[in-house]
N, C-alpha and C positions, 0 to 999 in steps of 0.2 A: 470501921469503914472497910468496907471491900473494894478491892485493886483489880481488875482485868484486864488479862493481855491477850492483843490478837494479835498471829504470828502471821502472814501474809505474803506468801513467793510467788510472784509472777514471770514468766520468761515472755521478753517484748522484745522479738528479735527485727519486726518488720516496723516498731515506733506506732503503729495505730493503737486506736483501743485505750490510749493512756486513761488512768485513772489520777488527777490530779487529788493532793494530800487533805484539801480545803475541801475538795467533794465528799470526800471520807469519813474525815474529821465531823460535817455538816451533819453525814448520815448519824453517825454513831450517836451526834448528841439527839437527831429527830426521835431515834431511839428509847431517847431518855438517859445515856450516859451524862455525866457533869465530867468536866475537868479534864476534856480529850484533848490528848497530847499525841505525836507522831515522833517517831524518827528512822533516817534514812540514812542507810549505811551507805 
């Protein structure tokens, strides 16, 4: 089983443009990822 990590830095100094965690998560699996998980420092 292969593991992949996406590293992801954004500066959101003005709060627009957010990218909510569920949108992301959604994409990766339209993908074809299984078993996506997030976390936020």
């Amino acid at each position: 089983m292969n593991t992949y990590i996406s590293l992801l830095r954004g500066i959101n100094v003005s709060g627009k443009n957010k990218i909510k965690m569920t949108a992301l998560q959604a994409m990766y699996e339209n993908l074809g990822y299984k078993n996506v998980k997030y976390y936020i420092l």
